[in-house]
PDBQT receptor file of N, H, CA, C and O in Angstrom, charges set to zero:
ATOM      1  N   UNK A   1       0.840  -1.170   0.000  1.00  0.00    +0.000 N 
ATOM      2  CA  UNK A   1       0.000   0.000   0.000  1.00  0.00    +0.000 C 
ATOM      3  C   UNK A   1       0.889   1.238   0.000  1.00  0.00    +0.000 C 
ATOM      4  O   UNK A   1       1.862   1.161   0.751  1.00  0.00    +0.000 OA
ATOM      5  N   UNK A   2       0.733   2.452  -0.752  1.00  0.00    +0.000 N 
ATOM      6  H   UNK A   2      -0.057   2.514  -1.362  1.00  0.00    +0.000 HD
ATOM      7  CA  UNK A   2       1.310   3.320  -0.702  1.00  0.00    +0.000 C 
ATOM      8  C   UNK A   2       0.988   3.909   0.315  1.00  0.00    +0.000 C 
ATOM      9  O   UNK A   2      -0.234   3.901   0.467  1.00  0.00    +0.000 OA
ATOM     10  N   UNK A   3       1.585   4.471   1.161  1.00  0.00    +0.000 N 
ATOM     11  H   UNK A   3       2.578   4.478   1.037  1.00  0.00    +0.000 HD
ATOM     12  CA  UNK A   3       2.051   5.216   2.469  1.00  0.00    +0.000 C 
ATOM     13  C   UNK A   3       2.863   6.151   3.205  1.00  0.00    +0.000 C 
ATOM     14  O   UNK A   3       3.920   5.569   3.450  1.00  0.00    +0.000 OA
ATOM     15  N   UNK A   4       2.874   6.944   3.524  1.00  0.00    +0.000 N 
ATOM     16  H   UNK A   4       2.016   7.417   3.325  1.00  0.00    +0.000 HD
ATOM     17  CA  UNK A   4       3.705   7.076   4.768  1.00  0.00    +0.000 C 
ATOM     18  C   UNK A   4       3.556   7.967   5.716  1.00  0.00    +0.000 C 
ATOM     19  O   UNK A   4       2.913   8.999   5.528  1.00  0.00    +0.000 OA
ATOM     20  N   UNK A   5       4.219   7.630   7.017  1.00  0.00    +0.000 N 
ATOM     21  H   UNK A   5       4.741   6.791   7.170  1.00  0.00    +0.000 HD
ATOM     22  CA  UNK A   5       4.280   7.999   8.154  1.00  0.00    +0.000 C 
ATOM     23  C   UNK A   5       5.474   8.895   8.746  1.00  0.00    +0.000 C 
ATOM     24  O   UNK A   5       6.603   8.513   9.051  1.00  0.00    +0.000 OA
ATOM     25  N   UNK A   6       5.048   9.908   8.812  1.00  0.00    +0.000 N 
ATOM     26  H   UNK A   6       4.130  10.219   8.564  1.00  0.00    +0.000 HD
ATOM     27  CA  UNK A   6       6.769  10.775   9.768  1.00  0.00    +0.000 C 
ATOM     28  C   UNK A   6       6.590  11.412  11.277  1.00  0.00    +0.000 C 
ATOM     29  O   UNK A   6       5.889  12.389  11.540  1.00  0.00    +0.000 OA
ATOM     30  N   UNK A   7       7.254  10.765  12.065  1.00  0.00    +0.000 N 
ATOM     31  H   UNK A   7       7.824   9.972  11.851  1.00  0.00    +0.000 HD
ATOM     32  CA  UNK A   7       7.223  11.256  13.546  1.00  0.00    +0.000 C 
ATOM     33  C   UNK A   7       8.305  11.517  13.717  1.00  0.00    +0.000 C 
ATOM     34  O   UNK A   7       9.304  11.065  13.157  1.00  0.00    +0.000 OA
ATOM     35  N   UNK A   8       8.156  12.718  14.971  1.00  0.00    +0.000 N 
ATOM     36  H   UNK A   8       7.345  13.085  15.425  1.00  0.00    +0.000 HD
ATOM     37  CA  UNK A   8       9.814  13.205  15.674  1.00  0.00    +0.000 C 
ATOM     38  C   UNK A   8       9.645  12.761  16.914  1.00  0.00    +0.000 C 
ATOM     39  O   UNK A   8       8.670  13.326  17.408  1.00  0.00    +0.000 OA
ATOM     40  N   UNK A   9      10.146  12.008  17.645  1.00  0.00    +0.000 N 
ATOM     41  H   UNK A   9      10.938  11.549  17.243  1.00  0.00    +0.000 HD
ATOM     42  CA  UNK A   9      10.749  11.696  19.199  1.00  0.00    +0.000 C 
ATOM     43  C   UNK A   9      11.862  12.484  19.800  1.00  0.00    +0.000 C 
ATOM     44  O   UNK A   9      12.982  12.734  19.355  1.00  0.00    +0.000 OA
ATOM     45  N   UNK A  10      11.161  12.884  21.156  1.00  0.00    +0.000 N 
ATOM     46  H   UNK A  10      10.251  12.681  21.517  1.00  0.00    +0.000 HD
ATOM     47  CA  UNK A  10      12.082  13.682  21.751  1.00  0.00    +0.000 C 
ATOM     48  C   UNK A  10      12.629  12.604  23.086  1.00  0.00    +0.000 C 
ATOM     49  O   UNK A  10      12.203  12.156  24.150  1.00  0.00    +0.000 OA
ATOM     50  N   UNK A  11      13.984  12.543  22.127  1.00  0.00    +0.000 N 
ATOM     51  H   UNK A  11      14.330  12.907  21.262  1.00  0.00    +0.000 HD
ATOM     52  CA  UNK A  11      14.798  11.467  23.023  1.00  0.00    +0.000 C 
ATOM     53  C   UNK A  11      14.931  11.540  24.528  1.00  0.00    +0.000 C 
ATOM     54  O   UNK A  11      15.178  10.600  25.284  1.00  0.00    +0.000 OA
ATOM     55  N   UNK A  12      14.653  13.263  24.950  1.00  0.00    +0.000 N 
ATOM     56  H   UNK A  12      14.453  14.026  24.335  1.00  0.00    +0.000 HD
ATOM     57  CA  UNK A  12      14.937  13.499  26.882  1.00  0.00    +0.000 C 
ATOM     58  C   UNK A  12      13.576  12.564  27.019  1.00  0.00    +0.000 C 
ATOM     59  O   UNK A  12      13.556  12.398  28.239  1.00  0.00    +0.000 OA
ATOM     60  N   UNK A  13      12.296  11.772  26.437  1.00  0.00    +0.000 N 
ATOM     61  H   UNK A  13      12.312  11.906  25.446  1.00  0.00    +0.000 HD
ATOM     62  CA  UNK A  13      11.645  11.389  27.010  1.00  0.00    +0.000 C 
ATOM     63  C   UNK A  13      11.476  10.054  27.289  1.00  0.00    +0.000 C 
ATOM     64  O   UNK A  13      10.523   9.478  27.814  1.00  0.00    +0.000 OA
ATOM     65  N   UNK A  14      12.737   9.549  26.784  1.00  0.00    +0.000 N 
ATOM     66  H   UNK A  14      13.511  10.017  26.358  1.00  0.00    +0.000 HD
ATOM     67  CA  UNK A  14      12.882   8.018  27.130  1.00  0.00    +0.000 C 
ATOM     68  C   UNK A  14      12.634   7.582  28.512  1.00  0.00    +0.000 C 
ATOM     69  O   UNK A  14      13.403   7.946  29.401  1.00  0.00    +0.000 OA
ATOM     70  N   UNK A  15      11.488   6.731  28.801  1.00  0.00    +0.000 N 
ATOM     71  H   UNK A  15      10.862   6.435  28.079  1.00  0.00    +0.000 HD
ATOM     72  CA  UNK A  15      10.921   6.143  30.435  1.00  0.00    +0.000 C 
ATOM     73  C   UNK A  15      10.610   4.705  30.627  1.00  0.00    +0.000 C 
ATOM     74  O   UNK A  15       9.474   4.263  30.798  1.00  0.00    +0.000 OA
ATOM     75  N   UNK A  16      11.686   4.019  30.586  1.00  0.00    +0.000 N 
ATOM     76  H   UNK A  16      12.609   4.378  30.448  1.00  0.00    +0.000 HD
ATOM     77  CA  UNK A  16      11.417   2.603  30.699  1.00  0.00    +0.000 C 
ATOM     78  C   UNK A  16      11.475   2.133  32.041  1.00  0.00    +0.000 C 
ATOM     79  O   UNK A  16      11.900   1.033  32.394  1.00  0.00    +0.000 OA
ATOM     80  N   UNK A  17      11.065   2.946  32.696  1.00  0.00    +0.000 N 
ATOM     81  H   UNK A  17      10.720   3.840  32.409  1.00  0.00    +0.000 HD
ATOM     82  CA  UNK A  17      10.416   2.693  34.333  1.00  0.00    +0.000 C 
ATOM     83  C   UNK A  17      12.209   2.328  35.230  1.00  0.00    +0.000 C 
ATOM     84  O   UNK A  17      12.277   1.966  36.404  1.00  0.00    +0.000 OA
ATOM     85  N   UNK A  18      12.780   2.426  34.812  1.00  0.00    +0.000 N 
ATOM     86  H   UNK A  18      12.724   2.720  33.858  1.00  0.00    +0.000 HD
ATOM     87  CA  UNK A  18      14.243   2.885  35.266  1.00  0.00    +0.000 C 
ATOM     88  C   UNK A  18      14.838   3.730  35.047  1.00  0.00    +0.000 C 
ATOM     89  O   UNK A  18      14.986   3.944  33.844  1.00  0.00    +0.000 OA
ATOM     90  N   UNK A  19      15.527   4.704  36.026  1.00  0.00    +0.000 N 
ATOM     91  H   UNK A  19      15.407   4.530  37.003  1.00  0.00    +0.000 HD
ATOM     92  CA  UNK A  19      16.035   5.657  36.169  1.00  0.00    +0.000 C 
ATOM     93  C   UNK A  19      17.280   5.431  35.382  1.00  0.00    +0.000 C 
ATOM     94  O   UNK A  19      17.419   6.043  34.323  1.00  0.00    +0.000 OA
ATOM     95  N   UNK A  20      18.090   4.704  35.754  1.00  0.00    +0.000 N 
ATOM     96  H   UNK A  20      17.977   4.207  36.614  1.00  0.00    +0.000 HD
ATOM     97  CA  UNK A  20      19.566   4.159  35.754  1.00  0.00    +0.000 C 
ATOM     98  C   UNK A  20      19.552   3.752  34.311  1.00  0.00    +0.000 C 
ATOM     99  O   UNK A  20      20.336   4.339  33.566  1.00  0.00    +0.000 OA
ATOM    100  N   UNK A  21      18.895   2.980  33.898  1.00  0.00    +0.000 N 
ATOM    101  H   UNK A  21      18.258   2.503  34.503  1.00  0.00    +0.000 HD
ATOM    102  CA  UNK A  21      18.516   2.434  32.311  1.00  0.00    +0.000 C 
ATOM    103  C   UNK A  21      18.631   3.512  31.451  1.00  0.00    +0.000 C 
ATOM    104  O   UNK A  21      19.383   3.540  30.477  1.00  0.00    +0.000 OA
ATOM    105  N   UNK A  22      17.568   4.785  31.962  1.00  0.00    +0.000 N 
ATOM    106  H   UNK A  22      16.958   4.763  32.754  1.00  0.00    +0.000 HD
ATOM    107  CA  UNK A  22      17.001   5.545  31.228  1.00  0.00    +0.000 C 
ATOM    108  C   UNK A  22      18.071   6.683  31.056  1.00  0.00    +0.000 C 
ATOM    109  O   UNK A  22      17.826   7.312  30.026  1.00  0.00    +0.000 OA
ATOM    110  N   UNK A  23      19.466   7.283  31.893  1.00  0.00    +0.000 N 
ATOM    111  H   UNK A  23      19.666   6.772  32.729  1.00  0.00    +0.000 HD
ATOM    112  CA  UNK A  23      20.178   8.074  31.861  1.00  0.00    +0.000 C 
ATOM    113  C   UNK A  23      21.457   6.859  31.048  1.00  0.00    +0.000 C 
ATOM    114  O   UNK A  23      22.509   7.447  30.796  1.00  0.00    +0.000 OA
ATOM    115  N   UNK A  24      21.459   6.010  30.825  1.00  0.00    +0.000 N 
ATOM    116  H   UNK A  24      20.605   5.532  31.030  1.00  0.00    +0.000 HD
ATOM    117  CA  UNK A  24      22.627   4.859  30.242  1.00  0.00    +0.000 C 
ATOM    118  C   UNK A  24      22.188   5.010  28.456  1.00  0.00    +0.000 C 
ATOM    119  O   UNK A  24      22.972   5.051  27.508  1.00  0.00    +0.000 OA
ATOM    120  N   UNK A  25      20.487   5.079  28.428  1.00  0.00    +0.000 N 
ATOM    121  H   UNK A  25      19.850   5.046  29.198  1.00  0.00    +0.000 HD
ATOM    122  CA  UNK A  25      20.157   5.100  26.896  1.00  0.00    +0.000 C 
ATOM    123  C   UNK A  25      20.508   6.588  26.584  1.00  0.00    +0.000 C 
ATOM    124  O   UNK A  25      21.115   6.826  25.541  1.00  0.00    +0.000 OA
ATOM    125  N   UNK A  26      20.236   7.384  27.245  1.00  0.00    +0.000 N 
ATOM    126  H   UNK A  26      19.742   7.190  28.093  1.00  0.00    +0.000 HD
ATOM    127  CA  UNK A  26      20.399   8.608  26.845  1.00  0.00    +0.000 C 
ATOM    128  C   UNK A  26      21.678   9.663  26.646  1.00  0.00    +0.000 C 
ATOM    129  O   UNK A  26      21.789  10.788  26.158  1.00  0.00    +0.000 OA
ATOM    130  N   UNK A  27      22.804   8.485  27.430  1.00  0.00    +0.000 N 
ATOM    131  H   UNK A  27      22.714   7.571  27.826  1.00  0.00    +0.000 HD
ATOM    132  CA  UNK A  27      24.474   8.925  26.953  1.00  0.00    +0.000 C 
ATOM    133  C   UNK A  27      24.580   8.852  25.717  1.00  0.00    +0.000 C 
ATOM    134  O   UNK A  27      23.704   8.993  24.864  1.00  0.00    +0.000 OA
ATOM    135  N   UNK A  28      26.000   8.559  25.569  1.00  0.00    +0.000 N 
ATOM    136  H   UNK A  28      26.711   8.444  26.262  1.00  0.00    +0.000 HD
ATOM    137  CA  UNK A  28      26.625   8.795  24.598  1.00  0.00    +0.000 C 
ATOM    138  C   UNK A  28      27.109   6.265  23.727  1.00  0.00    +0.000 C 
ATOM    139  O   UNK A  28      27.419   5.623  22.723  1.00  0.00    +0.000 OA
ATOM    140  N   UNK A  29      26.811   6.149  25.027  1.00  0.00    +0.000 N 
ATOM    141  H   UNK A  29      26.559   6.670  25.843  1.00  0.00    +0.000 HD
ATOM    142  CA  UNK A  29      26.410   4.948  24.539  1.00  0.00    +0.000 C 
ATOM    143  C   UNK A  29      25.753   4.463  23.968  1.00  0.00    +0.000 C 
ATOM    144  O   UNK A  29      25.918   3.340  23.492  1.00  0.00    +0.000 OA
ATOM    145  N   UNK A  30      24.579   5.332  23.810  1.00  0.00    +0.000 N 
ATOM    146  H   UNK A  30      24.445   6.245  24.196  1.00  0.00    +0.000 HD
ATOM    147  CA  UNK A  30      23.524   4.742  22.891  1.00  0.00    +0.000 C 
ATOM    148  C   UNK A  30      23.010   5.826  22.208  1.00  0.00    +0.000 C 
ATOM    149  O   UNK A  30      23.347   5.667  21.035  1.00  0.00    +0.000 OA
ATOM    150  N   UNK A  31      22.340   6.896  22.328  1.00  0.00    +0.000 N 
ATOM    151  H   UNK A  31      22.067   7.025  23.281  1.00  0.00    +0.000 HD
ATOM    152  CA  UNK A  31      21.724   7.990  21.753  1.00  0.00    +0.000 C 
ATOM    153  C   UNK A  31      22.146   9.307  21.603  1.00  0.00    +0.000 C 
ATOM    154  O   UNK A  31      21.894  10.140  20.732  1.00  0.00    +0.000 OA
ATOM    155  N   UNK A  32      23.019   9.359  22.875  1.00  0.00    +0.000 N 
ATOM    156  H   UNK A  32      23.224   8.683  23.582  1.00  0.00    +0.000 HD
ATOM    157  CA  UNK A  32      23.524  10.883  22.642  1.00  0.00    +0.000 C 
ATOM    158  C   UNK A  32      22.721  12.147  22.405  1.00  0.00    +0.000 C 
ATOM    159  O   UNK A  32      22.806  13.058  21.582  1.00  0.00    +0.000 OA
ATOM    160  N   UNK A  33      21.660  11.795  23.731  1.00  0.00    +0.000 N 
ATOM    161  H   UNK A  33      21.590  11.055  24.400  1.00  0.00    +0.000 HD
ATOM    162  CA  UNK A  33      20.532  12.560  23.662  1.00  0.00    +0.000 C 
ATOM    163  C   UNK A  33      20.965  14.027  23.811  1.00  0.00    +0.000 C 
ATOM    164  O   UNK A  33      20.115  14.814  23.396  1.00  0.00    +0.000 OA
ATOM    165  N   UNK A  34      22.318  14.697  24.408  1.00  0.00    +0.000 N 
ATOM    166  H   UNK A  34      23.008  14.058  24.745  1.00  0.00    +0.000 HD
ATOM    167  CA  UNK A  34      22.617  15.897  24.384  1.00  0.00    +0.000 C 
ATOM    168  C   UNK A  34      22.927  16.758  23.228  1.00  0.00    +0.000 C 
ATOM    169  O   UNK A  34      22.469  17.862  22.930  1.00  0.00    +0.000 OA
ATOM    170  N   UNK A  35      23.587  16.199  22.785  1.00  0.00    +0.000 N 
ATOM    171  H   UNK A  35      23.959  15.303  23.027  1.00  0.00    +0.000 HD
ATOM    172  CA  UNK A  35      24.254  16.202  21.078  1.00  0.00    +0.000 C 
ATOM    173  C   UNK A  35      22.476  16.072  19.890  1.00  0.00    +0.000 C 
ATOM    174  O   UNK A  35      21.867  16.949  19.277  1.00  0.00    +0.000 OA
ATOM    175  N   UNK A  36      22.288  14.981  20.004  1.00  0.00    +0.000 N 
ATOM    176  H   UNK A  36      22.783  14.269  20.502  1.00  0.00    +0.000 HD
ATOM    177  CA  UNK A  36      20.514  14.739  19.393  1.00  0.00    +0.000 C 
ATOM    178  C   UNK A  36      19.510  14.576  19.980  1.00  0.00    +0.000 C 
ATOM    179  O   UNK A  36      19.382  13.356  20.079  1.00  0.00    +0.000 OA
ATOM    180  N   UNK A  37      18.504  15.179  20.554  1.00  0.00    +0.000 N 
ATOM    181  H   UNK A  37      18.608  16.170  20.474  1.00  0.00    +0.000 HD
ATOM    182  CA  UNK A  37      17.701  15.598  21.324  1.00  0.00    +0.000 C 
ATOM    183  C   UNK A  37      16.705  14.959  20.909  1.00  0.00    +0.000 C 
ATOM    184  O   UNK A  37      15.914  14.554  21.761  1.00  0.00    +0.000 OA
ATOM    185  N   UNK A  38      16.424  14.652  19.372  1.00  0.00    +0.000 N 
ATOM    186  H   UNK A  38      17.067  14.981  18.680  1.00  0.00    +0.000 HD
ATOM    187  CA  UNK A  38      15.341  14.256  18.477  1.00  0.00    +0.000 C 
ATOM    188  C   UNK A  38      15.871  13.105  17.527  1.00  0.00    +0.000 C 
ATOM    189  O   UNK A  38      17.008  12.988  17.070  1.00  0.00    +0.000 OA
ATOM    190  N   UNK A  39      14.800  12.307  17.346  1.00  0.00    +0.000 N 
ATOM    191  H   UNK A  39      13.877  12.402  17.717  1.00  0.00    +0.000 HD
ATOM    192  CA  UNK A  39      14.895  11.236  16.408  1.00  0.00    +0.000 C 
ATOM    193  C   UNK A  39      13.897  11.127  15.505  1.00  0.00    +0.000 C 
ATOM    194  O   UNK A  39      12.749  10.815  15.824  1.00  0.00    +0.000 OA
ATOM    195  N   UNK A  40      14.326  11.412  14.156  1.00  0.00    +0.000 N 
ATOM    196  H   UNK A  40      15.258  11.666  13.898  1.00  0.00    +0.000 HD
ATOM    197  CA  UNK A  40      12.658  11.539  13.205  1.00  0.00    +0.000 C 
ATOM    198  C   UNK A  40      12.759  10.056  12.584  1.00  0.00    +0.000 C 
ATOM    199  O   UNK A  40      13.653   9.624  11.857  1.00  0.00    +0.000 OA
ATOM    200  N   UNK A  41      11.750   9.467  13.001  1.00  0.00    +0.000 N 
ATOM    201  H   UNK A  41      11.024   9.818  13.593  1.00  0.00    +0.000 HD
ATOM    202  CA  UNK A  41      11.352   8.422  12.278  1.00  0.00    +0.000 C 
ATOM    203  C   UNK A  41      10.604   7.787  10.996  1.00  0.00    +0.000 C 
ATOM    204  O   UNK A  41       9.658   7.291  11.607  1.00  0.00    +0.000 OA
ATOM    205  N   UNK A  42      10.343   7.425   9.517  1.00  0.00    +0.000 N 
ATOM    206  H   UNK A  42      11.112   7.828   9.020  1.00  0.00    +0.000 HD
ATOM    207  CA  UNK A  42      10.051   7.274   8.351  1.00  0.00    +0.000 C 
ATOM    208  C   UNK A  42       9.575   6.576   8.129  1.00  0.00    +0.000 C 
ATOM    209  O   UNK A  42      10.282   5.613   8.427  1.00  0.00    +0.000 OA
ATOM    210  N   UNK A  43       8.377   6.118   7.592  1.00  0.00    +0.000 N 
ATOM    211  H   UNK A  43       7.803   6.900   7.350  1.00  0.00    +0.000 HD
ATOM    212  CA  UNK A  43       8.072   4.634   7.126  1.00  0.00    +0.000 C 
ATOM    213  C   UNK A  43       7.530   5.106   5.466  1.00  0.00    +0.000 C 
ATOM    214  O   UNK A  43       6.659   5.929   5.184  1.00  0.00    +0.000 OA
ATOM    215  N   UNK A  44       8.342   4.305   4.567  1.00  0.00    +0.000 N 
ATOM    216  H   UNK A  44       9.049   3.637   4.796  1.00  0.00    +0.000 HD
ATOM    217  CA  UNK A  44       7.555   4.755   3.330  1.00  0.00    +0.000 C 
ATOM    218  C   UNK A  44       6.572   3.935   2.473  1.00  0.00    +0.000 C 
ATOM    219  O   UNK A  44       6.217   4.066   1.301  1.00  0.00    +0.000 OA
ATOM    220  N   UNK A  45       6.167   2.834   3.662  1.00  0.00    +0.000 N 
ATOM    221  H   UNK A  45       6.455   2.727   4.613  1.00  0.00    +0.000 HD
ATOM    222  CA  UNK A  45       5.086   1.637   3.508  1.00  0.00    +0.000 C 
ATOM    223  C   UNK A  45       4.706   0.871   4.782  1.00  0.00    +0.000 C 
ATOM    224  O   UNK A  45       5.335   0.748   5.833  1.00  0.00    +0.000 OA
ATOM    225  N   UNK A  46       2.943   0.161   4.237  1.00  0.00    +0.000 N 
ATOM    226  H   UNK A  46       2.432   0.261   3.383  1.00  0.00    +0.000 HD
ATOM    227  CA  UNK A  46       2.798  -0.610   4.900  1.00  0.00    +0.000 C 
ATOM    228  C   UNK A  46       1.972  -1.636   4.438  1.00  0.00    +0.000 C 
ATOM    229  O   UNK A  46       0.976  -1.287   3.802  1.00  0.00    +0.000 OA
ATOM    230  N   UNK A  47       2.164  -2.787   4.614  1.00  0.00    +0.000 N 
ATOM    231  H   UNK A  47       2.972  -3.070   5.130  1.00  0.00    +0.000 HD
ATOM    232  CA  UNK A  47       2.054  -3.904   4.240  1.00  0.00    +0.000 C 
ATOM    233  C   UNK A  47       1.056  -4.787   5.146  1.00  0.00    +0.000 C 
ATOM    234  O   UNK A  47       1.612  -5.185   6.170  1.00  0.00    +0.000 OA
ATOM    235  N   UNK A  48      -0.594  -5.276   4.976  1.00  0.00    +0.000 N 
ATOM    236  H   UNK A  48      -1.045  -4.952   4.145  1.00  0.00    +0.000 HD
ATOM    237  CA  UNK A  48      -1.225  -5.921   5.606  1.00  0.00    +0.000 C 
ATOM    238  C   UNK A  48      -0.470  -7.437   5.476  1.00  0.00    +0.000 C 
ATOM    239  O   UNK A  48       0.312  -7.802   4.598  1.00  0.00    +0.000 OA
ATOM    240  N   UNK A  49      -0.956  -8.173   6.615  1.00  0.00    +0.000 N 
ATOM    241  H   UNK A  49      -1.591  -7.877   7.329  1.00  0.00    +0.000 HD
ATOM    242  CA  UNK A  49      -0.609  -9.288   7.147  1.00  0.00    +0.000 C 
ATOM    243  C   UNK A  49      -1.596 -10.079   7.515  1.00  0.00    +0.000 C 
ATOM    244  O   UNK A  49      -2.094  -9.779   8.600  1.00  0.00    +0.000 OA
ATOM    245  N   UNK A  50      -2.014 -10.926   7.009  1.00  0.00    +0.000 N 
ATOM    246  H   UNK A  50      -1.610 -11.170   6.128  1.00  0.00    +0.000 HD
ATOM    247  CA  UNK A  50      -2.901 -11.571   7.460  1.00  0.00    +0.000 C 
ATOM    248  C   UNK A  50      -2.176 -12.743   8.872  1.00  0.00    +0.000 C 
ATOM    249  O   UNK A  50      -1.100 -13.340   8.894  1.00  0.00    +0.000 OA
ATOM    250  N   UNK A  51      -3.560 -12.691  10.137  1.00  0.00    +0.000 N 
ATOM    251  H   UNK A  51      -4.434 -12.206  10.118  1.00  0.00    +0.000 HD
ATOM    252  CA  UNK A  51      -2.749 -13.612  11.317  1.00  0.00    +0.000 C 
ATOM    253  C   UNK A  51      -3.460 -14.317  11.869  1.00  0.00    +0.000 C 
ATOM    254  O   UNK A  51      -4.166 -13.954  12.810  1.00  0.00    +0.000 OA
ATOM    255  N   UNK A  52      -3.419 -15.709  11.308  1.00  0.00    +0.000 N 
ATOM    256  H   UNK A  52      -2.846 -16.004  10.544  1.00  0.00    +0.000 HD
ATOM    257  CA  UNK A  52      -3.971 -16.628  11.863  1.00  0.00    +0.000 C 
ATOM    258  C   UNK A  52      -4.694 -16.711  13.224  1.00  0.00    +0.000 C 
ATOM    259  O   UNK A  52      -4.126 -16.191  14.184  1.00  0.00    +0.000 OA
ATOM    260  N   UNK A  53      -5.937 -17.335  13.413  1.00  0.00    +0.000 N 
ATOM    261  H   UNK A  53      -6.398 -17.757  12.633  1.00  0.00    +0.000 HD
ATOM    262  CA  UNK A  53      -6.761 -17.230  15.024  1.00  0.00    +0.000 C 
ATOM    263  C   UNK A  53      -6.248 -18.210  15.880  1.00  0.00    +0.000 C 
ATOM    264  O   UNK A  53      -6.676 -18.311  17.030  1.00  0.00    +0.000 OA
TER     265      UNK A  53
């Protein structure tokens, strides 16, 4: 199907119910939320699926 979807995420809002987790994703180890604050996300399709009962 022709499509698409564009969202921006604002990376300071990462909350995976840990504190400690949540300041480790937001270094420089993983995201570098200081440096990129935002993550725009793209989809330029989507594809039905049929799923078995």
């Amino acid at each position: 199907m022709k499509s698409e979807v564009t969202a921006t995420i604002d990376m300071t809002s990462i909350d995976t119910a840990s504190a400690q987790r949540d300041e480790h994703l937001r270094n420089a180890d993983f995201f570098e939320v200081e440096k990129y604050p935002t993550m725009t996300y793209r989809s330029t399709g989507i594809q039905r699926l049929h799923i078995a009962d």
